[in-house]
RODO-2510 file (C-alpha; in nm, 4 decimals, decimal comma):
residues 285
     n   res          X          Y          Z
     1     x     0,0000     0,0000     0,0000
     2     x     0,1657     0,3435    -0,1184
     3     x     0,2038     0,5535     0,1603
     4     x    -0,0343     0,9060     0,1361
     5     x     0,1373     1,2072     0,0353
     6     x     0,1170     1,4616     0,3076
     7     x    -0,0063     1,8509     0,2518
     8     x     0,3249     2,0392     0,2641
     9     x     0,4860     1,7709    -0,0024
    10     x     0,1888     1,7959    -0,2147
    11     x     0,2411     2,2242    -0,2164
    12     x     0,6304     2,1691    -0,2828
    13     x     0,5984     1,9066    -0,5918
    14     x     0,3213     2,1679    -0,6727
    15     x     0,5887     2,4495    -0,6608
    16     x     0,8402     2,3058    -0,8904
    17     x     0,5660     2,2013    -1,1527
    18     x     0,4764     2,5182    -1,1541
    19     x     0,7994     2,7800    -1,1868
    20     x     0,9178     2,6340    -1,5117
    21     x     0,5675     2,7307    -1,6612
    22     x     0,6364     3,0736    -1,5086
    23     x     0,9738     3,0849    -1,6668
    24     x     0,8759     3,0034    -2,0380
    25     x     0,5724     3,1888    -1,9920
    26     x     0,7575     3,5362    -1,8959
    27     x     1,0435     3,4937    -2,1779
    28     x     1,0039     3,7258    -2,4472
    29     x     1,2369     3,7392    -2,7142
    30     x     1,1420     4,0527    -2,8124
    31     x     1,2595     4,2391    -2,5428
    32     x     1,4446     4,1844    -2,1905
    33     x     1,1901     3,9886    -1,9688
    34     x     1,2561     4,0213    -1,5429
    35     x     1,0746     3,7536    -1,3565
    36     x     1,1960     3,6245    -1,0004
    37     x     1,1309     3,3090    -0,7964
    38     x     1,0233     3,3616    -0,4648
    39     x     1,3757     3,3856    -0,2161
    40     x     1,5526     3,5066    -0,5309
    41     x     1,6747     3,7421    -0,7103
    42     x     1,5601     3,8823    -0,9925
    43     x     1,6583     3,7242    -1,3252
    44     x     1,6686     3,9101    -1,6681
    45     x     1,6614     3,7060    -1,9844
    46     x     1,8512     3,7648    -2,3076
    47     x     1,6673     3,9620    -2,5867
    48     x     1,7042     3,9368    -2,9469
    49     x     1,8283     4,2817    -3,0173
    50     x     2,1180     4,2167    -2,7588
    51     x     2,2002     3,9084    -2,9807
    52     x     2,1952     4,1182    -3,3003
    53     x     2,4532     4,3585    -3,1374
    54     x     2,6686     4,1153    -3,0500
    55     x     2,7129     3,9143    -3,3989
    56     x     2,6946     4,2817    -3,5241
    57     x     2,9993     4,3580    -3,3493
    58     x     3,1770     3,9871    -3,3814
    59     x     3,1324     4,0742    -3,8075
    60     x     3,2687     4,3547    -3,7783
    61     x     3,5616     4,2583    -3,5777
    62     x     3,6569     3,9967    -3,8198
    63     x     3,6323     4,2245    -4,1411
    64     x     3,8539     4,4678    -3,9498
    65     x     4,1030     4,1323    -3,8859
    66     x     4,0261     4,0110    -4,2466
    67     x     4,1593     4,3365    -4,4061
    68     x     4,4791     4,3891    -4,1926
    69     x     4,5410     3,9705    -4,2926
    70     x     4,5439     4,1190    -4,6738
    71     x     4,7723     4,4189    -4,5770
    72     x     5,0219     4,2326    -4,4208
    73     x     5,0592     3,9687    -4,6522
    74     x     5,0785     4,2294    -4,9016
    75     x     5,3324     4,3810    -4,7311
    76     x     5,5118     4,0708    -4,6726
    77     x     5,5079     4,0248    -5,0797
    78     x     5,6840     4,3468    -5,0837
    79     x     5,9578     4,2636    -4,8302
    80     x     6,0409     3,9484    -4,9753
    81     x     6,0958     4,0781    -5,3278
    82     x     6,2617     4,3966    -5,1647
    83     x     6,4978     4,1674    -5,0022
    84     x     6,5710     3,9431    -5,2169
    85     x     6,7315     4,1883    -5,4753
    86     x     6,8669     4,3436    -5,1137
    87     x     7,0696     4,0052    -5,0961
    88     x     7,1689     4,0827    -5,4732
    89     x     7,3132     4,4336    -5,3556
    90     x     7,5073     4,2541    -5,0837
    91     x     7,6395     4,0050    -5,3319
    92     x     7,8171     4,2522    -5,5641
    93     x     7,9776     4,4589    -5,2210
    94     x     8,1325     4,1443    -5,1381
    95     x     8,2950     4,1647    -5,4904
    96     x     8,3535     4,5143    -5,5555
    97     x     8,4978     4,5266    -5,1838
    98     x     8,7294     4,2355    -5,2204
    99     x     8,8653     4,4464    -5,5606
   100     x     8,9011     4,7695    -5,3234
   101     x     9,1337     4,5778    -5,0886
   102     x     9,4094     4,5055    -5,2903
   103     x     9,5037     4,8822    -5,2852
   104     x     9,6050     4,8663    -4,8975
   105     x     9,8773     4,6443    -5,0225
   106     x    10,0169     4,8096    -5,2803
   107     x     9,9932     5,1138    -5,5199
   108     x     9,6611     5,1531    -5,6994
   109     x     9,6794     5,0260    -6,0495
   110     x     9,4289     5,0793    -6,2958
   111     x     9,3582     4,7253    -6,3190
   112     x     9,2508     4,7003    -5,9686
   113     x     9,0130     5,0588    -5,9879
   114     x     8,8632     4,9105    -6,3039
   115     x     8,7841     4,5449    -6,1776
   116     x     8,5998     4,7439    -5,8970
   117     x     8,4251     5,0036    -6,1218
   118     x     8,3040     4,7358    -6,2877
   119     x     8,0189     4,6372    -6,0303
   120     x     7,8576     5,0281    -6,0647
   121     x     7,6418     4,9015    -6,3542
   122     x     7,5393     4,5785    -6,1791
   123     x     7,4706     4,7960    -5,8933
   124     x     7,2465     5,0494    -6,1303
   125     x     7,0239     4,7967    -6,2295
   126     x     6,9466     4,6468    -5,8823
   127     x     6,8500     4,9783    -5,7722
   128     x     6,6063     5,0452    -6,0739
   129     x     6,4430     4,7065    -5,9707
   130     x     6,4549     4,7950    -5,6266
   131     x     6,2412     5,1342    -5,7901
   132     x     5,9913     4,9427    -5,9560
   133     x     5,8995     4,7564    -5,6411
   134     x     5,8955     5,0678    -5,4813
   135     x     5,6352     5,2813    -5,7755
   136     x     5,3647     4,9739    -5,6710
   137     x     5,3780     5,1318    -5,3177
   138     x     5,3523     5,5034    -5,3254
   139     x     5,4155     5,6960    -5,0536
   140     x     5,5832     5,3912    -4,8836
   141     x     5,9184     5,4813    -4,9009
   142     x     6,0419     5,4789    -4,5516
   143     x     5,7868     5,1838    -4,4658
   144     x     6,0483     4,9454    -4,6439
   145     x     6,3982     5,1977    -4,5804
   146     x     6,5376     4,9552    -4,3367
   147     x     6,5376     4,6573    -4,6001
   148     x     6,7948     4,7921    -4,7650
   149     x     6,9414     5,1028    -4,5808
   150     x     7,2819     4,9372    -4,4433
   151     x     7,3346     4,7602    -4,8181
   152     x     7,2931     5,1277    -4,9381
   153     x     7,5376     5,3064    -4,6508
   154     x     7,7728     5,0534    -4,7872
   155     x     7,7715     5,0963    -5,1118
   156     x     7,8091     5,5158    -5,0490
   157     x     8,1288     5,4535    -4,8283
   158     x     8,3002     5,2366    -5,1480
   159     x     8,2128     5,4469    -5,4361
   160     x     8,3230     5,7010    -5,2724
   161     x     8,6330     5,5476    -5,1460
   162     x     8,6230     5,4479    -5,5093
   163     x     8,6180     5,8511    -5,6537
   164     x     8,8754     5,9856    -5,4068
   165     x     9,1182     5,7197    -5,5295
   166     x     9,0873     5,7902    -5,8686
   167     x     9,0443     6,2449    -5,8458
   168     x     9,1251     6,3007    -5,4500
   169     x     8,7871     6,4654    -5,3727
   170     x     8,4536     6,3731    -5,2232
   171     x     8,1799     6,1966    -5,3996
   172     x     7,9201     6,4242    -5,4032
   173     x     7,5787     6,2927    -5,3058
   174     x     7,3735     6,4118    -5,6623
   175     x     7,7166     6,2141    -5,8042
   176     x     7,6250     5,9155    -5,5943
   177     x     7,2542     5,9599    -5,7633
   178     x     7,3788     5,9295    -6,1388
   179     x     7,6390     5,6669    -6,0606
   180     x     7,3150     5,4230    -5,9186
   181     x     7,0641     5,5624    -6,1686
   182     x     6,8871     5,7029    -5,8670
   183     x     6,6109     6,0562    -5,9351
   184     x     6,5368     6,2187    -5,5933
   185     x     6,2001     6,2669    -5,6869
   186     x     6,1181     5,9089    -5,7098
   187     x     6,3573     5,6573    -5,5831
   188     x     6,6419     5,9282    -5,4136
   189     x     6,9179     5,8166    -5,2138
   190     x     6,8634     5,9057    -4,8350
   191     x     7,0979     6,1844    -4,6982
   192     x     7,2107     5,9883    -4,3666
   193     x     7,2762     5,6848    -4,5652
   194     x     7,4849     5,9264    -4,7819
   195     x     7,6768     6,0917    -4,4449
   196     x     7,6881     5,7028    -4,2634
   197     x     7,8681     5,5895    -4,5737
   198     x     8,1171     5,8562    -4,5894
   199     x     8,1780     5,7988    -4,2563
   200     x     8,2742     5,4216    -4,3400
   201     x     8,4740     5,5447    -4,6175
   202     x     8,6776     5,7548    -4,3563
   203     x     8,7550     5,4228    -4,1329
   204     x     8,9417     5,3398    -4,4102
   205     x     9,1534     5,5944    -4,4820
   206     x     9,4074     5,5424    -4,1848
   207     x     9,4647     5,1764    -4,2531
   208     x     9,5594     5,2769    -4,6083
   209     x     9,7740     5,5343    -4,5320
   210     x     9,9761     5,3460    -4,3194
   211     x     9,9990     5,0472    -4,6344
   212     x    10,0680     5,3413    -4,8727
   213     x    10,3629     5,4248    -4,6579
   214     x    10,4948     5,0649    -4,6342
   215     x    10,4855     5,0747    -4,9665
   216     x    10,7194     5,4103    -4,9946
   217     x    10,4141     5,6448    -5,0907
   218     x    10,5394     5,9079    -4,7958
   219     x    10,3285     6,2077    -4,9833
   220     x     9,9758     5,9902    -4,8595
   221     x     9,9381     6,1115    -4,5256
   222     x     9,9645     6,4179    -4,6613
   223     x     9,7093     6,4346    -4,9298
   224     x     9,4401     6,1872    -4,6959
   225     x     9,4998     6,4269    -4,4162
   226     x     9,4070     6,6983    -4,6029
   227     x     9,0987     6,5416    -4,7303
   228     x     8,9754     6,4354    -4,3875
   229     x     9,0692     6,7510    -4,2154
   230     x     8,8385     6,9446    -4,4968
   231     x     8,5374     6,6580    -4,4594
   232     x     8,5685     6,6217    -4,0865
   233     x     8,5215     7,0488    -4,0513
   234     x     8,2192     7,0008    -4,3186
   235     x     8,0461     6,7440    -4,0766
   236     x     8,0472     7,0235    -3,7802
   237     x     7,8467     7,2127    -3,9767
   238     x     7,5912     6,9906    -3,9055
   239     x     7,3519     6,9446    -3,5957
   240     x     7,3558     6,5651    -3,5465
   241     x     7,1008     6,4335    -3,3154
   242     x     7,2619     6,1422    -3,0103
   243     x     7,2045     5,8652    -3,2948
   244     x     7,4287     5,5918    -3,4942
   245     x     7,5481     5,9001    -3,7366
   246     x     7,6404     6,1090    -3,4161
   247     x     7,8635     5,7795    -3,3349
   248     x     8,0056     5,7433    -3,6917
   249     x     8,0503     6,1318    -3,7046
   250     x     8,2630     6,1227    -3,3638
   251     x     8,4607     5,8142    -3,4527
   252     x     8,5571     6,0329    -3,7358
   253     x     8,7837     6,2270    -3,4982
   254     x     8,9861     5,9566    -3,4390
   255     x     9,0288     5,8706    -3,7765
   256     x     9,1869     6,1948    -3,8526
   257     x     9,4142     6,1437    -3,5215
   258     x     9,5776     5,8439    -3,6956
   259     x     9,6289     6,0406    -3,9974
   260     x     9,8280     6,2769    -3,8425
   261     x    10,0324     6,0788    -3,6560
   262     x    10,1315     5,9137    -3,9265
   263     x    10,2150     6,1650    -4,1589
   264     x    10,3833     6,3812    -3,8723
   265     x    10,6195     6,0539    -3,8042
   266     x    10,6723     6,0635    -4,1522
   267     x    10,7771     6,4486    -4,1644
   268     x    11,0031     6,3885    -3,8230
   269     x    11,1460     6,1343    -3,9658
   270     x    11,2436     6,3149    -4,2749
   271     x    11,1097     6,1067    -4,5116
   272     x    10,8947     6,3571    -4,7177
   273     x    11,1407     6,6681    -4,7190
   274     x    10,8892     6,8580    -4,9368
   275     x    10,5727     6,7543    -4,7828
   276     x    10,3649     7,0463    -4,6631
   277     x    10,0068     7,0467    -4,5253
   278     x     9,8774     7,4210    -4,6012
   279     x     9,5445     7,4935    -4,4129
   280     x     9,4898     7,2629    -4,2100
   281     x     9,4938     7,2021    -3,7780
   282     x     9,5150     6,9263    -3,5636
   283     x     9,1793     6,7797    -3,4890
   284     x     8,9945     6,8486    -3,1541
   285     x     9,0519     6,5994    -2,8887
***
């Protein structure tokens, strides 16, 4: 015999029958629907237009994602092809540089200058590709700089090293321009990579001197002294910001120290009678 059910179990399975019909009954997905069970709080359900926000805002998050996905690869396209022809530019230093060092040990020759000249016109037509990549991207110049900057600062420093062995003067920068194929109004060579490079081109200068020497070239010193004492008072004419060209510039100074030790060992020692260094000073310490 089932036992009977008593009053206050009868009101309680009553109870829970009952508060799910409440709940589906109050839920509106029209609009935000408060209902509360007795010794709760109040509940609010979800509407529809709160739903509609939210997937609003989830598309429009992934169209913004979606588009900077396509920019970057994009931009990726460009930075491979940039420096890939980059790796090119590298390529022909390595050879034009390993020309340039046969000078420190011995007299330049015209064989030697020409082996090295040689690798300007390979050098011109990496730069016009690197200037076609460039016209797809106008205005996008200094977005891809650095993939090629310190290729191009080298490059400066051996041409020019390059000019002052053949004329003993400086490579002017709209010189620098022609010799690359280069037009400032499209693809122009950038002025610090032009002042970094001679900078490299005068770390050079003191280890040749003292080769040119060995070799019994005693009027060197004198003529690279010169040269750097003129280029090094040019670069104070500048205000240079605490940066790497502030560090090349500076190193500079002791460049031009070496120099003149050298060639005023070489003048003590009597070794270039006639040698005579007219307007120039010794360089700041």
């Amino acid at each position: 015999m089932k036992p009977l059910l008593r009053l206050s179990d009868t009101i309680s399975l009553h109870s829970r029958l009952l508060i799910p019909r409440l709940f589906l009954s109050s839920f509106s997905l029209s609009s935000p629907t408060a209902f509360q069970i007795p010794g709760h709080k109040e509940v609010r359900a979800p509407s529809l237009l709160s739903n509609q926000r939210f997937l609003c805002s989830c598309a429009r998050m992934e169209e913004q994602f979606e588009s900077f996905r396509q920019q970057l690869e994009e931009s990726g396209g460009v930075r491979e092809r940039i420096r890939a022809v980059a790796m090119e530019i590298e390529s022909c230093i390595r050879f034009m540089h390993s020309s340039l060092l046969l000078v420190h040990h011995s007299l330049p020759s015209p064989e030697v200058l020409e082996k090295a000249k040689a690798q300007i016109s390979t050098l011109r037509d990496l730069y016009q590709r690197l200037s076609e990549i460039l016209r797809e991207c106008p205005g996008q110049y200094y977005r891809y700089h650095g993939d090629w900057r310190s290729e191009t600062q080298t490059v400066v420093s051996l041409l020019a090293f390059l000019h002052w062995l053949e004329t003993g003067n400086l490579l002017m920068h709209t010189e620098v321009e022609d010799k690359l194929g280069l037009d400032a109004s499209d693809f122009g060579l950038d002025i610090e990579d032009y002042l970094i490079g001679l900078c490299f081109m005068a770390n050079e200068l003191p280890r040749y001197v003292v080769n040119q020497v060995t070799a019994g070239d005693y009027d060197c010193p004198r003529r690279v002294l010169k040269f750097l004492t003129e280029l090094h008072a040019a670069f104070r004419m500048l205000n240079l910001r605490n940066d790497f060209l502030r560090k090349k510039f500076d190193g500079m100074k002791y460049d031009l120290r070496r120099v003149e030790e050298v060639f005023y060992d070489v003048k003590i020692r009597g070794l270039a009678k006639d040698a005579k260094l007219e307007g120039t000073q010794p360089s700041d310490s």
